[in-house]
N, C-alpha and C positions, 0 to 999 in steps of 0.2 A: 504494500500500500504506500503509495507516494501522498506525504504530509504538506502541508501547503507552508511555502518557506518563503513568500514573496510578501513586498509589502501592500497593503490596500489598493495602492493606487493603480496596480496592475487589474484588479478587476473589472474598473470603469476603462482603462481603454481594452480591453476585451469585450467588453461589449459593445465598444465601439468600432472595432474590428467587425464584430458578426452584423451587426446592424444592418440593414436593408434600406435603400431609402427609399421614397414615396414613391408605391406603385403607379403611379399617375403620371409621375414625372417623364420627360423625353427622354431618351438616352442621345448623347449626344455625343461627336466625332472624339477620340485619343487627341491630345496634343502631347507636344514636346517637353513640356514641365509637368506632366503626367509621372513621370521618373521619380518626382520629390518625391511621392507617396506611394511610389512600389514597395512592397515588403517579396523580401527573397526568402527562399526557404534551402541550407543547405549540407549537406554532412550527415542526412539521416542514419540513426543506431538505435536498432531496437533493441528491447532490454531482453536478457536472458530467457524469462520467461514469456514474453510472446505481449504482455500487457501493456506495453506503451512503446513509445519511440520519441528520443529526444532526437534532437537538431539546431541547426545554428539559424535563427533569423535574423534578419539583414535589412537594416534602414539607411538611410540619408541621416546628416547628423544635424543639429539645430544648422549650421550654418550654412549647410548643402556643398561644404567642400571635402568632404569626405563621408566615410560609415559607420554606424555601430552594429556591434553584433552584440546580440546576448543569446543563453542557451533557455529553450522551451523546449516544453514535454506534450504529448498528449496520448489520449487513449487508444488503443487499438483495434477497438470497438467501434468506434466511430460515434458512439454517443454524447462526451463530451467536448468541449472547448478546448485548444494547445493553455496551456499553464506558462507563464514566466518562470522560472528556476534560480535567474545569477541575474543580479542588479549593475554589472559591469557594463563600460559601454564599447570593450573590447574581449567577451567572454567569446571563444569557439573552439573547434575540437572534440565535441563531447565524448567520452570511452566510460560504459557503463562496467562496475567491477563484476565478477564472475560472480556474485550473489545476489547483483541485483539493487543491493540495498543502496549504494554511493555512487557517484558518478566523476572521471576527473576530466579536468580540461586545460587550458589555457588560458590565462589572464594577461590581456597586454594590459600595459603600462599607460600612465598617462602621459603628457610631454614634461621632460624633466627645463632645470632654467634656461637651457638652452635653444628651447624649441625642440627637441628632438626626442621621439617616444620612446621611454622606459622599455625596455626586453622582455616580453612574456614572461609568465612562469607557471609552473605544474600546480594546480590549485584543487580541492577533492570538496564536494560538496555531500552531504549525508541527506538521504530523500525522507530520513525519517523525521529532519526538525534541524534547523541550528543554521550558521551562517556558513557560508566556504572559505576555508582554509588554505591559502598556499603555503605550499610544503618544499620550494624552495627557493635563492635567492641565489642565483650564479649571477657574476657584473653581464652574461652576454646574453640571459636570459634561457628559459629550456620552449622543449616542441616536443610534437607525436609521443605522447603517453601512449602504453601500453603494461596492460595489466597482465600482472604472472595470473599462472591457472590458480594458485592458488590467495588471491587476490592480496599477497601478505606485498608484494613492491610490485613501483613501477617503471618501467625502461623509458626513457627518451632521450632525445636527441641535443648535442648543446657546442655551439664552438668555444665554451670557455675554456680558456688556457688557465696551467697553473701563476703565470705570470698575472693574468687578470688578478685571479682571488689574491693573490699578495698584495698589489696593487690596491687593491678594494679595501683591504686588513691595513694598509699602511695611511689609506686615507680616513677609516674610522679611529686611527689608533689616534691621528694627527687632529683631526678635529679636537675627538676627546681632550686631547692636551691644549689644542689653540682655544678652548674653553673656558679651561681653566686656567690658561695664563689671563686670557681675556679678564677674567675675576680680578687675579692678581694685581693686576695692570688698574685696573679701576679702581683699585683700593687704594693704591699706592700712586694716583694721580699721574701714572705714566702710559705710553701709547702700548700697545699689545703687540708680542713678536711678531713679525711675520709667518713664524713654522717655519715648514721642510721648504729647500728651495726648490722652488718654482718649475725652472730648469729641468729636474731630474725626475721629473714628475710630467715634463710633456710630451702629448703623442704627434710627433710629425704625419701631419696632412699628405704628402708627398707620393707619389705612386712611382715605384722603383719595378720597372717593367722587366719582365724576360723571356714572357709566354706570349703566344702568338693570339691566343685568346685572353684577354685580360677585364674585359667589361663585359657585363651583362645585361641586358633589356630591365630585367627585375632589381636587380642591384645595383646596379651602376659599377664602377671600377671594383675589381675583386681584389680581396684584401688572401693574396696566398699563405700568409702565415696562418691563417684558420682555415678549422676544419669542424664539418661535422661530426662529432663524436657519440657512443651510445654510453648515456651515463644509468645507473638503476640505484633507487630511494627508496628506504623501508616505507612502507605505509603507518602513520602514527597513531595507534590505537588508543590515546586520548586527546582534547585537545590542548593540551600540554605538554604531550611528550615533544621535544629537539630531535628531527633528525637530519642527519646530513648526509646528501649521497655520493654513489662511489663511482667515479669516472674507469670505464671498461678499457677502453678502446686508444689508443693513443696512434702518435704519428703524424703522416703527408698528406693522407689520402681520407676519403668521403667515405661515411656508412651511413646506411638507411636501410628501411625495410623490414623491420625487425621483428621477430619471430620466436617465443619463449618457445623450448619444450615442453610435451606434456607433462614430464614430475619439474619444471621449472629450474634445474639443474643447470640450462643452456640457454644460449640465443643465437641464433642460425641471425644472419646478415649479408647485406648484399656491399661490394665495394668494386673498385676496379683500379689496379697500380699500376698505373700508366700514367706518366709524368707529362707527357705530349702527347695527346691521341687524336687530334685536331685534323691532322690525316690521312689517318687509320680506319679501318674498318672496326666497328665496336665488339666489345668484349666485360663481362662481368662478373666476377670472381664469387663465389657464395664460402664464405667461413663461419664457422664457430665459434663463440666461446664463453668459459666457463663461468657463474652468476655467483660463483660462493664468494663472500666479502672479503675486503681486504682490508687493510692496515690503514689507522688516520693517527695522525698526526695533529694535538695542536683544531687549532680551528680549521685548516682545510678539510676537502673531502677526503674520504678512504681512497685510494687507489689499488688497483689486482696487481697481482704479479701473474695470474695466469696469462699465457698468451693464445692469440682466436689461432685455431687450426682453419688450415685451407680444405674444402670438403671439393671442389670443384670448379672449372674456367668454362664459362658458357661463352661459346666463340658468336655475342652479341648481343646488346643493351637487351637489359630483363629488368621487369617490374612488377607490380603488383604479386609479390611471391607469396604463396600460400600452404601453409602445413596441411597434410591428408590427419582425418581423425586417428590413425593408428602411428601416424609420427615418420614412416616411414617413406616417403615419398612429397616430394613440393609438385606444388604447378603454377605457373608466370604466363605472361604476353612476354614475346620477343617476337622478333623479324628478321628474318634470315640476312647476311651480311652477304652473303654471292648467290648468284652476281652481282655487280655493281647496280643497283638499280636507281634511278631517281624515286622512286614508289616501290618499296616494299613491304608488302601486306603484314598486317601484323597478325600470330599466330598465338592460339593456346596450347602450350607445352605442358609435360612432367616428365619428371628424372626422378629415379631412387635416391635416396640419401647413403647411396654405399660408392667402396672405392672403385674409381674409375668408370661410371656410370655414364650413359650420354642421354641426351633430352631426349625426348619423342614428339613428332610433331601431331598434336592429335587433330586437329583438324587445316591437315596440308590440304584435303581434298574439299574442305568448303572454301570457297572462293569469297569470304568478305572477312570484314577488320574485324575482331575480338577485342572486347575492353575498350572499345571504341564509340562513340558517340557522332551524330548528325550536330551542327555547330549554329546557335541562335545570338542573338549579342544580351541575354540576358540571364546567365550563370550569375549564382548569387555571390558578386563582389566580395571577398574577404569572407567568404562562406568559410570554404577552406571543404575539405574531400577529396576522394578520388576514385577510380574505378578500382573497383576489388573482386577477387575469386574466393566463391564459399564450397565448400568440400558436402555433399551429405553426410549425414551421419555416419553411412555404411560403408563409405568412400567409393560407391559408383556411379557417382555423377559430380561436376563441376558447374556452379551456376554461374554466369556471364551473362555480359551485355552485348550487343554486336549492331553495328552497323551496317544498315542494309537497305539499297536502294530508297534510299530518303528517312527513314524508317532507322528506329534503334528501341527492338524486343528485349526482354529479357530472357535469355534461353539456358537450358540445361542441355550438360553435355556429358555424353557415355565417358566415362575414364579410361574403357577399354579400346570400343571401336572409334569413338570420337566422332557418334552421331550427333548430331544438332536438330534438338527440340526447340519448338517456338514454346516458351510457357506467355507471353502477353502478345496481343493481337491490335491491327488500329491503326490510324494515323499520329500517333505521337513518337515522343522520344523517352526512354528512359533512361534518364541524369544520374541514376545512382540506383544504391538498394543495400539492404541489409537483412539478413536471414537469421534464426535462430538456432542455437547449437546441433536441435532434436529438428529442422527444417520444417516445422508445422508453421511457423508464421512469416513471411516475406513484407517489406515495406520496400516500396520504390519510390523517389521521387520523377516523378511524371510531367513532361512538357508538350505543349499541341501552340499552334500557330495563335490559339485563344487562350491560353494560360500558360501565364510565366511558369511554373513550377509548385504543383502540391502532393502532398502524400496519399498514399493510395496501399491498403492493405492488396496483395495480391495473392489469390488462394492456387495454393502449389497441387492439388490436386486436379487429375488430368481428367477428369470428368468433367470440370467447371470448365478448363477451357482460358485458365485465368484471370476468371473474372475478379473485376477489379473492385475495390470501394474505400474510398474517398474519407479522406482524416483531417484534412484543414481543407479551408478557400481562406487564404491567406489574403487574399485582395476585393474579400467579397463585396465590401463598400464600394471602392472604384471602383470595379468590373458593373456593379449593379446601373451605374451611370454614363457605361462608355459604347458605345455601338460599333463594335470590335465583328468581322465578318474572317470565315476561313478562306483561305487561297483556294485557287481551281488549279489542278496537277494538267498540265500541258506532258504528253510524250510525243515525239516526232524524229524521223531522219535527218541525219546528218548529210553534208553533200557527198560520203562516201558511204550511206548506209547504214552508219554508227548510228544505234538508238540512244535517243538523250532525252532525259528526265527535266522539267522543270515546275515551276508553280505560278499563276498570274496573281497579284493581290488588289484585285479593285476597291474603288471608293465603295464606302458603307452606302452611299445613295447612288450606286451603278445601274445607269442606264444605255444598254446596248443600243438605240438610237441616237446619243448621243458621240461626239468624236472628243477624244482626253486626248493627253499629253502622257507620252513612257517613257518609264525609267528603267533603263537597263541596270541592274545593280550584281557585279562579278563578286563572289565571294576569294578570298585570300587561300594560301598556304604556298602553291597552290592544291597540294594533297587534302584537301576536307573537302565538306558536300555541307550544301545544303538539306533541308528536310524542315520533318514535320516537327515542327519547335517554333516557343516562341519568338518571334524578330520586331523589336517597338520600332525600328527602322521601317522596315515595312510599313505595318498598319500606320505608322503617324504621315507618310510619303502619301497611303492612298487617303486617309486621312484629308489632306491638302489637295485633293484633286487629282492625282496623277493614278494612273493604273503602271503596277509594279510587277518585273518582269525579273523571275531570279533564276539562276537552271547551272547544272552541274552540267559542264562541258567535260569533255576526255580531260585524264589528268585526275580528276574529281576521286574522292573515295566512297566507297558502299557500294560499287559496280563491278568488283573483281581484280586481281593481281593486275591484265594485262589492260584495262581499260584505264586505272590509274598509272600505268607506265608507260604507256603510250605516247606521253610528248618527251620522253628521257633525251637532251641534247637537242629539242626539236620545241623551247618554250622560251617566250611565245609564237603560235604557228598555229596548227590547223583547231586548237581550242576556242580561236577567234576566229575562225570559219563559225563551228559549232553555234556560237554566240549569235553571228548575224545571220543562220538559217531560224532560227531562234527567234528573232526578232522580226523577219519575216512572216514565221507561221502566225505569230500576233497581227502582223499588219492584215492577214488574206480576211482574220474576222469581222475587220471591217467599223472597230469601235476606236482605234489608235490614230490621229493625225500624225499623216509620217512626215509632215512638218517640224513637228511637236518631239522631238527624239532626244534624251538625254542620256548619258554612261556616264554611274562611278562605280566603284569600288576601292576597297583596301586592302595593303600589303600587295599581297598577288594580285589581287583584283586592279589594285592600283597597277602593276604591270599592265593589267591585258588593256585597264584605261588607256592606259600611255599608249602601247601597241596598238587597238584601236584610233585613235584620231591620228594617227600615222595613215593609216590603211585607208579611211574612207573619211568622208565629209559629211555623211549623211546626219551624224547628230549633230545639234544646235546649239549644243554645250558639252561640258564635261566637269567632272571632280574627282580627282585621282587625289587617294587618301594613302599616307606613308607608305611613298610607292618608291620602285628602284626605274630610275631612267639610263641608269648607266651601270652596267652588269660587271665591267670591270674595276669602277669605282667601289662599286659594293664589295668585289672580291679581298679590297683592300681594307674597308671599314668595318662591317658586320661584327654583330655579335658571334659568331657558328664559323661553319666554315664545311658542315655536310654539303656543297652546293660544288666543288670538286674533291673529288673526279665522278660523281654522283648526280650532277646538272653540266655540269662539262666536263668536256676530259682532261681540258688541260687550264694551267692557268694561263691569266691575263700576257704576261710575257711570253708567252712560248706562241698563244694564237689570238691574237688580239683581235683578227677577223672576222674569228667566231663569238669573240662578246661583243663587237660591233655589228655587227648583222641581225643582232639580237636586242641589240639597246633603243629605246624609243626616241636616245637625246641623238642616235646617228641621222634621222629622220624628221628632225623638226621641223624644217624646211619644209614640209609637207603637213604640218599642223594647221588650220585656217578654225580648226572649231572652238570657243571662248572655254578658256580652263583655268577651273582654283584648285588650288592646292594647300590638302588639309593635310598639316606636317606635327608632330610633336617634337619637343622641343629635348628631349629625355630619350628620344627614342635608339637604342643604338641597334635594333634589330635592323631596319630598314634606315640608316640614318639622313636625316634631310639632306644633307649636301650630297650623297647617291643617290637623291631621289627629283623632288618638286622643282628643289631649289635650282639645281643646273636647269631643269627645263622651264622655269619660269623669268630667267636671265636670260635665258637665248629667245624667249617670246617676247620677253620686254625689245631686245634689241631688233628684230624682227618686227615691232609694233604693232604688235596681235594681241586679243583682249585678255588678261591674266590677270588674277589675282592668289597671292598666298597666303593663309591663316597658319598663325603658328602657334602651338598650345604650352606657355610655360609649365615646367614637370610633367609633361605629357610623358609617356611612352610609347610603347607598341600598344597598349592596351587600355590606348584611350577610348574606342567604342564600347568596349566590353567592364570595363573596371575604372577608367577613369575618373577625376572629383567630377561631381555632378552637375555643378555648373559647367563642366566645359563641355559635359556628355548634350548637356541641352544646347550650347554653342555651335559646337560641333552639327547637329542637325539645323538646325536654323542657318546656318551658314552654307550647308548643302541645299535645303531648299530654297533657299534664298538667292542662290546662284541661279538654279533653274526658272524660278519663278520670274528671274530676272531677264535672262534668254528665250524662254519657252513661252511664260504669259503676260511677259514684257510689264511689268510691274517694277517700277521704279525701285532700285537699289543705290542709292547715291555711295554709300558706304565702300564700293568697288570700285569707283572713280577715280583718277589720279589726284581732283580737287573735288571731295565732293561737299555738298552744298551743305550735309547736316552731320554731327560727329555721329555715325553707324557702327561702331566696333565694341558699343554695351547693351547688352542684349534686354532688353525692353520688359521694363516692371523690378529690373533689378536693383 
């Protein structure tokens, strides 16, 4: 029985959540600032025995330039209301202990004086009554709890060094003292020491380069001296008992993944020692090792002298690794490293835990992505999850998710033959899921073109067929006021024959006698797909009057090994055929002014942008969203570096013809259609000066109509996670473009002088 541990105020906005409003009322069009008041739902875990499932919900924060998450519960039943659980306004992660009774999580930090947030930490809340607890305080902060079987500690993850905690210990010892001289000093009418000097005490900013990858999209500059390590913390059976926990793992190199044994004796982990792998084919090491405590010193942590044994080298990145109930055997996603492929399908494996053992591909012969998902721009920001493999009980079956032609089921799979069962059915996507020890009760987090994401019991018996039922409407307020309509699935030939998949989104007041304006919108990777998920992109575009045109050209995933590999050394090319037979089949219906023609996209999508208004004129605008214009420039910038010999075969030096013949910025000269470019300022996946920015300088010079929007602390994953205000920006500055070309509706704000200052977005 979960006890109610939240304060008051939590039950007036939950009823303000379920609330209805006036039957009577209109429902009227999505807008853009619709966003402020999504609630995400993300991380589901249900609890041992099958009766609830927590999760991480996801707001806007008062000021709309960021998130808060806190962790709620609800019934499994479906007959009550989600509960609030953690008053934080950075609680996520939730891991329910093996009894059921406690739950732990994650607590970030608030910003310390310097503007910059405090480091998470491991924090356990008891469902039967009392407040939560963090249970530790490393300088670098902890992640990914994971509870022993027998719920007495818990494993996670920390890059503090021993240098930190001394550091940390030399600055409480110093305060303490600069304290009490401070006393001393005032008594005796004189100024207070300084303390420790200064000097010896500071960290150089400075980034001392030596790796070929050295920044990260998410992180920005990588700090090499840390690493993630697997630390394990007693669980404190009062609230008063101190404990301190004991760092496992030391060293160069990254672990994650982590894996207790069943008598809790071990912990199986994933790593890889490769110093430079940047271009290499991938590879990832599975070791062990031992959990029995070690020695502390003093106020640091204990540390082992055990060292992890190597159990096996899996010749290529694995994830999601999973124990079989009997301990004996794991099973991961990986993707075969030969041949070289640009698109290699991702597979579900298992290997023995014995020596010398080798994987098994169990489903070489189904032909889509495992562990994989269809891609919407609305995953719950700072949710936090991932895609996971559940064992049955009896170990003959592995449940997964897979993506498949637009569509992401959740399916069971033979352990032996490596048959593939659908257990969910539909036009949706499912985002996650979590199953129960004894596999009687399943929870997925569930997406369709009309809902962001909610929870949905799913009954694993094969007679039902999986049918589903429904545990929150997390947006049931908004939703009750917005006139939100599904896409209609477009399939048709390519001009070789090649069947391709797409979806049209028209306005909520579509009228097929009538003639709209369309918007071509390319999705990124360019390996993902679109599907049946929800996209606020979308609906706010048809929203606005446009009819929305989105479609997985060759390249795309959920359509097979060789449909995704098909443009390998050949992108962009005949994807942007696909594209414009695509937006033909739209014109023959007869509702589209093919006057009226707009193209954007992002990342990738921003490729095939650029690529297109090279190739044809026929659109009347454009918006290419943190795109690369220049393929050899990028080779030198990027965060990665899988793009050779994997996207070409060779680098920029050796054939510069081939990322010339390739680049959009070779071909400007043949650009005539009006283009913005929506660049983040953070971004080092796609980084602006490889992307807009060369092609918005040579359009400037060329004196053709451009404009650039640039997002400070943007990233790559400014559509998707970005602060809030910009995600609204962002759209508005895309329709504002078109609205500007397409229904000739005055935008001064993209004018060289324009008449009214347009660059703050309106009510703000």
């Amino acid at each position: 029985m979960i006890a109610p541990v939240i304060v008051l105020a939590i039950v007036s906005s939950l009823a303000a959540q379920n609330s209805s409003g006036p039957p009577s009322a209109a429902k009227r069009a999505i807008t853009e600032k619709d966003l402020f008041n999504f609630v995400w739902i993300g991380d589901p875990q249900v609890s041992p025995d099958g009766s609830h499932a927590a999760f991480t919900r996801v707001v806007t924060d008062e000021k709309r330039m960021g998130y808060e998450t806190s962790i709620w519960v609800v019934a499994t039943s479906g007959n009550d209301s989600p509960v609030r659980l953690t008053n934080g306004k950075h609680d996520a992660h939730p891991r329910w202990s093996p009894d059921g009774k406690r739950i732990a999580f994650v607590r970030g930090g608030e910003k310390d004086d310097s503007g910059k947030p405090r480091p998470g930490q491991i924090a356990i809340l008891p469902l039967a009554g009392g407040e939560a607890r963090i249970i530790t305080d490393l300088p670098k902060g902890a992640a990914s709890p994971v509870w022993s079987p027998d719920g007495k500690r818990i494993a996670f993850s920390s890059t503090t060094t021993p240098e930190d905690i001394e550091k940390e210990q030399r600055k409480k010892k110093d305060e303490k003292a600069n304290g009490a001289n401070a006393k001393d000093s005032a008594a005796a009418g004189s100024p207070a020491a300084s303390g420790a000097d200064a000097d010896s005490e500071r960290e150089s900013d400075i980034h001392i380069i030596t790796r070929a990858v050295y920044r990260d999209n998410d992180e920005g500059y990588i700090d090499f001296k840390r690493h993630e390590h697997i630390w394990v913390i007693d669980v404190p059976t009062t609230s008063d008992e101190s404990v301190k926990p004991q760092q496992l793992t030391t060293g160069n190199y990254d672990e994650g993944n982590v894996l207790w044994t069943q008598d809790g004796s071990r912990i199986y982990f994933l790593t890889s020692h490769v110093d430079e792998p940047y271009y290499e084919t991938g590879s990832t090491d599975i070791y062990s090792i031992a959990t029995s405590p070690g020695t502390s010193t003093g106020m640091s942590p204990a540390t082992t002298a055990s060292a992890p044994e190597k159990l096996a080298t899996v010749a290529m990145d694995i994830f999601n690794l999973a124990l079989s109930p009997d301990g004996r055997r794991v099973a991961f996603h990986g993707s075969v490293t030969q041949p070289v492929r640009s698109y290699s399908q991702p597979d579900l494996w298992i290997m023995d835990l014995t020596a010398n053992a080798q994987p098994r591909n169990l489903t070489a012969n189904y032909d889509f992505d495992m562990g994989s998902a269809v891609g919407g721009d609305n995953a719950a920001p700072r949710g936090g999850g991932r895609a996971a493999l559940c064992w049955s009980p009896d170990g003959r079956s592995i449940f997964d998710m897979v993506e498949k032609q637009g569509h992401t089921p959740l399916v069971r799979v033979d352990a032996q033959t490596g048959a593939v069962t659908e257990i969910t059915h539909g036009d949706q996507a499912v985002l996650g899921f979590s199953i129960t020890p004894d596999a009687r009760t399943t929870v997925a987090l569930v997406s369709t073109p009309v809902m962001i994401g909610d929870l949905f019991t799913v009954s694993m018996d094969e007679s039902q067929k999986g049918a589903q039922t429904r545990i929150t409407d997390a947006n049931k307020t908004l939703w009750s006021q917005l006139n939100l309509t599904a896409p209609e699935e477009i399939n048709y030939k390519s001009f070789d024959g090649l069947p391709i998949q797409g979806w049209i989104q028209k306005p909520p007041d579509f009228d097929p006698n009538k003639k709209y304006p369309l918007i071509l919108n390319i999705h990124g990777g360019p390996h993902t797909a679109y599907g049946w998920v929800f996209d606020h992109e979308f609906q706010f575009m048809a929203a606005k009057g446009y009819v929305v045109l989105y479609i997985n050209p060759r390249g795309s995933t959920s359509y097979g090994q060789d449909f995704g590999n098909i443009i390998q050394y050949h992108y962009p090319g005949d994807d942007y055929r696909d594209l414009m037979v695509g937006v033909d089949e739209v014109l023959k219906r007869g509702y589209v002014d093919p006057k009226k023609l707009g193209v954007t996209g992002g990342s990738g999508g921003g490729v095939l942008t650029d690529w297109t208004v090279t190739q044809t004129d026929r659109f009347a605008a454009a918006v290419s969203q943190r795109d690369i214009s220049n393929w050899a420039s990028w080779w030198y910038t990027a965060d990665f570096t899988l793009f050779q010999p994997r996207w070409f075969r060779l680098p920029p030096f050796q054939d510069p013809k081939d990322y010339a013949n390739r680049s959009a910025i070779t071909f400007v000269e043949k650009i005539h259609t009006p283009m913005m470019f929506i660049l983040g300022q953070a971004d080092y996946r796609t980084p602006q000066d490889s992307g807009g920015e060369q092609l918005f300088r040579a359009l400037k010079f060329l004196k053709r109509p451009t404009a650039m929007v640039v997002f400070p602390r943007e990233t790559h994953e400014l559509s998707r996670s970005g602060e809030p205000w910009h995600r609204i920006e962002r759209l508005d500055n895309i329709v504002g473009w078109f609205d500007k070309w397409l229904m000739g509706v005055p935008h001064p704000e993209y004018e060289v002088r324009p008449e009214t200052q347009g660059t703050k977005a309106a009510g703000r």
